[in-house]
N, C-alpha and C positions, 0 to 999 in steps of 0.2 A: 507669376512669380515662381515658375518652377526652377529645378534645376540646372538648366539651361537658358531662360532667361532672369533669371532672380538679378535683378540688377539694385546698386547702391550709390548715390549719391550722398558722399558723407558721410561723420560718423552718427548723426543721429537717423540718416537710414538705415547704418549695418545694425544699431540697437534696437531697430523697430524690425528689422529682419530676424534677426536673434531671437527676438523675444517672440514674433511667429510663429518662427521654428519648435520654439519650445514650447510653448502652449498647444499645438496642434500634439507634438509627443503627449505631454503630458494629460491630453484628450482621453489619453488609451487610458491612463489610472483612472477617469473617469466613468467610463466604459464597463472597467475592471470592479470596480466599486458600486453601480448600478446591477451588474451580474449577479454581486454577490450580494447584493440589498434585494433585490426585485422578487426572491422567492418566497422570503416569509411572510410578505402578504398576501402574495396568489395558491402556498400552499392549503391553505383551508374551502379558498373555494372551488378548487382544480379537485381538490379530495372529494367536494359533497357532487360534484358532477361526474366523475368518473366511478365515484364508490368503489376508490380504493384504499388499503390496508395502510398500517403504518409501516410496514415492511417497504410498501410499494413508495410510500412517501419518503421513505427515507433513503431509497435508490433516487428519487426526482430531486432530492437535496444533492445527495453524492454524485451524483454521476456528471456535474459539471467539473467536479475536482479532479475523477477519473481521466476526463479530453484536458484539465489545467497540465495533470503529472505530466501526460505522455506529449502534448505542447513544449511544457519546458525542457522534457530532456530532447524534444526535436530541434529545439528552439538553437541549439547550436552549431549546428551542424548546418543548419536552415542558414544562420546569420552570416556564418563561414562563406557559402558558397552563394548567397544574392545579395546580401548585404542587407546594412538595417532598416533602408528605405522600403523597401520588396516584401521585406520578414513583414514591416506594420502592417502593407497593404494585404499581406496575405488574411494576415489578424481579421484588419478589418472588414473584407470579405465576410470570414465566416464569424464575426461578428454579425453582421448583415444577416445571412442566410438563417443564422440561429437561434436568431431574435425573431424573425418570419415564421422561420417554423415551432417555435415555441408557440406562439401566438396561433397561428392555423393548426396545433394538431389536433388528429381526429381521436386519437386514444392516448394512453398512457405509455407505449411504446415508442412512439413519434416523439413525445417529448420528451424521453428519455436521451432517444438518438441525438435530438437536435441540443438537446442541454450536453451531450456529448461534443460537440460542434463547437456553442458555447466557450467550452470549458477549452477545447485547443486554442481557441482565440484566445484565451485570459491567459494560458501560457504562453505564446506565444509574446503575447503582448507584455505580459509579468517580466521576461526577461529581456526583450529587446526595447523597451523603452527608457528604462534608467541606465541601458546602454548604452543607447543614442544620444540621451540629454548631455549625458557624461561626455562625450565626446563633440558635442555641438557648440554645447555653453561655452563662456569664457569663462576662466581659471574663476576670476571677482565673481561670479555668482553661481557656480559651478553649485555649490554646497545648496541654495536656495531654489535653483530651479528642481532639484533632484527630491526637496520637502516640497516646492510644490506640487509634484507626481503624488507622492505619500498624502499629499492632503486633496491631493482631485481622487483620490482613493475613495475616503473617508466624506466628501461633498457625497460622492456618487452612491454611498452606501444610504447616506440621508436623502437624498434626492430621490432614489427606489422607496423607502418609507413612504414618504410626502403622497408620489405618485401612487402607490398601492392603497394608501389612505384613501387621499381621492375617487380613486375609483370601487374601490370597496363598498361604496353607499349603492352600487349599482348590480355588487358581484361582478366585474367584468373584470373576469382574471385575465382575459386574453389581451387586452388593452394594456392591463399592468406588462405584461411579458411582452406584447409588441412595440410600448411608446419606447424602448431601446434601441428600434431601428435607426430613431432620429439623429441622435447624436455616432451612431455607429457610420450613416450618411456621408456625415460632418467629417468623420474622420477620414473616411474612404476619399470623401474629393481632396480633401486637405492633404492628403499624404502626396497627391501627383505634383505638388506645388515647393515638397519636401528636398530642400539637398540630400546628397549623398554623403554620408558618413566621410570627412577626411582621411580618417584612420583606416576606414577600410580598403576607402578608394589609395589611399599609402601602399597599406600591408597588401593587394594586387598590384603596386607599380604604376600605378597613375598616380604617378608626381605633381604632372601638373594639372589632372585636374582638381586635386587636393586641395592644388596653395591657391586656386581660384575658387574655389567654393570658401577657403578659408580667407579668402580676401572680402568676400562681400560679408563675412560675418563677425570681420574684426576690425576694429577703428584704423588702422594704418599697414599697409603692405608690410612691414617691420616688423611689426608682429603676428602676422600672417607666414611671412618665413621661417619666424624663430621658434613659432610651433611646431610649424612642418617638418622641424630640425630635430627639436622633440619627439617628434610621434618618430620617425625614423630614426632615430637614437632607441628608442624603446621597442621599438618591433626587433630589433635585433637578439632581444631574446625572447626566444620560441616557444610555445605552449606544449607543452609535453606532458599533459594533466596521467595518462594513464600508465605511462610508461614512468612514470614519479612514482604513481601510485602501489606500482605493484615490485619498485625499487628501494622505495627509503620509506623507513616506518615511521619518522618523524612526519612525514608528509599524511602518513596515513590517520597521524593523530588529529593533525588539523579539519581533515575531511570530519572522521568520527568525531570531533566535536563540534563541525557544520551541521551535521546531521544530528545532533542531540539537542542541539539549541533550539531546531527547527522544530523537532519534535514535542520541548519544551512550552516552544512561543503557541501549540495549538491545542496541548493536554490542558493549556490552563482552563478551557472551555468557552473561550470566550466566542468561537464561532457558534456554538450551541448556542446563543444570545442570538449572535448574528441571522442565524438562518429559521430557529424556532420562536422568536419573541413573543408573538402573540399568542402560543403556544403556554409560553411560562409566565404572561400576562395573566390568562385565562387558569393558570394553577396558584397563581398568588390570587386570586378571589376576582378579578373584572372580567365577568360574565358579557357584557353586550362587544360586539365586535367594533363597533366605536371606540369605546376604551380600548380595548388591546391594540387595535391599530395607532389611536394617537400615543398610547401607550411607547408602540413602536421607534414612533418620530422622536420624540424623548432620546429613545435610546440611541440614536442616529445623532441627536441634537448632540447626548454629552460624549459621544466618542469623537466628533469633529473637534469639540472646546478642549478636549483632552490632551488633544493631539498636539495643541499647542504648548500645554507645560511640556510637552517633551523635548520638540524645538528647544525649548529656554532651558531645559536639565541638561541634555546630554554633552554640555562639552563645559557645564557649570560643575555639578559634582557627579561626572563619570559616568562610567558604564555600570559597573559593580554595584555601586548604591543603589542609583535607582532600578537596577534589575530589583535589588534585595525589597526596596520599598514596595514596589512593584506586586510583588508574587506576595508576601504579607496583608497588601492592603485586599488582595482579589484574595486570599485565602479567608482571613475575615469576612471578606462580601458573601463568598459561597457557601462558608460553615454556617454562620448565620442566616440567609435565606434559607439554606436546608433545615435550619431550627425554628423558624418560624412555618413553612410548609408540614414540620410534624407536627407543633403543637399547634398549629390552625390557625385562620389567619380572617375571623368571624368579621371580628370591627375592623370598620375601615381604618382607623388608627395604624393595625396590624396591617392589614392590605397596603398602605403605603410605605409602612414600614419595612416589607418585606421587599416591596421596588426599591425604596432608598439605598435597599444593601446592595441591591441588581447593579445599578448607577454606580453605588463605590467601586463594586468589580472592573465597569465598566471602564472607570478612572484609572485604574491601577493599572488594566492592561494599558490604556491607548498610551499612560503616561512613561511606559517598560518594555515590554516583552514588545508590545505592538510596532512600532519602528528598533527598537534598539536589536533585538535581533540580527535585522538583515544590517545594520551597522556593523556588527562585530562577526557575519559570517562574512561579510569581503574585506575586512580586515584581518584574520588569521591566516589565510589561504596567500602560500607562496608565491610569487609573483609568475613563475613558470608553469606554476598547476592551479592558478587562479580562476583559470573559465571551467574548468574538469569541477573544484570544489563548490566554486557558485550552483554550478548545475545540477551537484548531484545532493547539494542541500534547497534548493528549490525545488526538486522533484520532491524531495523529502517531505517539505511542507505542504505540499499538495498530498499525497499520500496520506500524509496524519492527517489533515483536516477533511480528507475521505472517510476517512478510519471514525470521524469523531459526525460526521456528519450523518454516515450510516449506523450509527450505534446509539444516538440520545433516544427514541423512542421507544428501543428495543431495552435499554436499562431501564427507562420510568415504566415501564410492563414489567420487568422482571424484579426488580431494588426498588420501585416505588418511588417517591415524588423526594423525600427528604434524603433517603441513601444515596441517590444520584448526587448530587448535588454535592451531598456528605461526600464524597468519590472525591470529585475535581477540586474541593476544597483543600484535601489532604496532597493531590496532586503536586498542590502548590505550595504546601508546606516543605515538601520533600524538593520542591524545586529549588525551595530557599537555599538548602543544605548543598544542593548541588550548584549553586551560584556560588558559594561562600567555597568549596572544596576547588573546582574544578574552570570557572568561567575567569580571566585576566580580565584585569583594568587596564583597558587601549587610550584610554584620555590620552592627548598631547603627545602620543607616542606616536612615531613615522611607521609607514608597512615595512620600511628595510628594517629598520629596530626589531619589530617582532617577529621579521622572518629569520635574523640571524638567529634570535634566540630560541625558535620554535628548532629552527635545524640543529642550534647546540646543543640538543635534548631537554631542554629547561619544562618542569613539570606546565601544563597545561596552564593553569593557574597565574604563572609567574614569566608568560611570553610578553607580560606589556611589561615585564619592571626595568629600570635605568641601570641595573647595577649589575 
């Protein structure tokens, strides 16, 4: 069923072809979500075999984010010139290689390097995947294949848990870090099977091989054309992300507040969860490494259950709200957790008590900051300077969750087990403020809507208003 022979019979083949389509994409959030799940339960026993520092551990956390940044800012340029099909299989690749040598290395250098490898796949694949779906899907599920990427995300960060569990009765970190090869496999042969992007195959002038790949993935030749009519309607205007940038200061606002959102969605601390759990398991009082790892799974269980009130929020009451709900409920989770790690956490009462507040954080993000984010950074961004702003707040995000991934061990050494925490809590207080001053409510509002109003100069705040 590749690209060349992908053939349909009807329209309940083009729907079984579609929806192939997109679950093979949607593999890579899989992928993506396994990467970033699979480390904190192999860092502690990668740490007692190597006997290295927490400095050095917190370079083996960071340093997949480091190959994410410099991924996504390739990732464009990459898509420009092979297109999306090319871009995945590149991913997957060093998906492959990086999950091998994670698994085989001989020292702590190796794994650095290869978590570097890693980390360009997840960029790589971070940006060229809900690019592809976006342009795959039909319009009618357009919206639902692109949450189901965002939730093979969040499978995949549970599924890393689950696995590092498992094998954790054994210490076999190397197993935790290699069983990724499998589905990275999966995705590698899957990809040769993958159409070629319409739109891309458009925007170079294959016409028709466009409306034939969009024939076999849409129920009738008729609207197979009237897309293709579409996309060449809209390629007519040109991406001029830098030459915007460094022209109109309206333009520049929208970027600078890509970039602060992003920066926002990872101060809240919530990858410090993701990458050291059993870490802050073992500082809330569960001493055997059973607990902290099932502990783990937990945390993996209610960031997937999360993920779902946000599906049902975001286009019930807004963007605005539930940021504001959002960063409130994760600022209570962390001010509190940091209050019970001062004054101690002896009975077990206390010891659950102090996971319970971990879990509300954990809610607050998956239900706010966690997908709404990347919702309201591809809706600010001009439709001309659109791939320029996506990119250079995706870099973003990678950068700070660098930033935040090399710094947790080094503050619980320096500020202590309740002042951290005490930190990210306040983070989020402050975010509130800046959600309520600075972030627009894009509810029901069209992207021409807010770009007229972002270019009329209208304060940050007031690009989504009707009037």
């Amino acid at each position: 069923m590749s690209n060349l022979t992908l053939s349909k019979e009807g329209t309940g083949s083009s729907a079984r072809i579609t929806f192939f389509v997109c679950f093979l994409a949607a593999l890579a959030g899989l992928l993506f979500g396994l990467d970033i799940g699979v480390i904190a339960g192999a860092l502690p026993f990668l740490s007692d075999e190597f006997q290295i520092t927490n400095h050095q551990q917190e370079w083996v956390v960071s340093s997949m984010m480091f190959g994410a940044a410099v991924g996504a800012v390739g990732s464009g340029w990459l898509n420009f010139r092979i297109g999306r099909k090319y871009s995945l299989m590149i991913g997957a690749v060093l998906f492959v290689i990086g999950s091998l040598a994670s698994a085989l290395a001989p020292n702590v250098d190796v794994l650095i390097i290869a978590r570097v490898l890693l980390g360009l796949a997840v960029g790589i694949a971070s940006y060229t995947a809900p690019i592809y779906l976006s342009e795959i899907a039909p319009e009618r599920i357009r919206g639902s294949m692109i949450s189901m990427y965002q939730l093979m995300i969040t499978i995949g960060i549970l599924g890393a848990y689950l696995s590092d569990t498992g094998f954790s009765y054994s210490g076999a970190w190397r197993w935790m870090l290699g069983v990724i090869t499998i589905p990275a496999l999966l995705l590698l042969v899957g990809v040769f099977f993958l159409p070629d992007s319409p739109r891309w195959l458009a925007a170079r002038g294959s016409n028709e091989k466009a409306r034939r790949v969009l024939e076999k993935l849409r129920d009738t030749s008729e609207q197979a054309k009237r897309e293709l009519d579409e996309i060449r309607e809209s390629l007519k205007v040109k991406q001029s992300g830098w030459a915007l940038f460094k022209s109109n200061s309206n333009f520049r606002r929208a970027v600078f507040l890509g970039i602060l959102l992003q920066v926002m969605q990872q101060f809240t601390g919530m990858n410090v969860i993701m990458y050291y759990a059993p870490k802050i398991f073992g500082l809330a009082g569960f001493a055997s490494t059973s607990q902290q790892m099932w502990g783990t799974v937990i945390v993996g269980l209610v960031n997937v259950l999360a993920t779902f009130i946000a599906i049902g929020l975001v286009d019930r009451w807004g963007r605005k709200p539930t940021l504001k709900l959002g960063f409130m409920v994760m600022a209570v989770g962390m001010g509190i957790l940091g209050t019970m790690l001062h004054i101690g956490v002896e009975s077990m009462g206390a010891k659950y008590f102090a996971i319970a507040m971990l879990l509300m954080f954990i809610v607050g993000f998956a239900m706010s900051a966690g997908p709404l984010i990347w919702v309201l950074c591809s809706e600010i961004q001009p439709l001309k300077g659109r791939d320029f702003g996506i990119t250079i707040s995706t870099a973003t995000n990678w950068i700070a969750n660098m930033v935040v991934g090399a710094t947790f061990l080094t503050m619980l050494d320096s500020l202590g087990n309740a002042n951290t925490f005490w930190v990210y809590g306040a983070l989020n207080v402050v975010f509130i403020f800046i959600t309520i001053a600075l972030i627009p409510e894009t509810k029901n509002v069209s992207l021409e809507h807010i770009e007229r109003n972002l270019m009329a100069g209208k304060k940050l705040r007031d690009i989504g208003s009707r009037d």
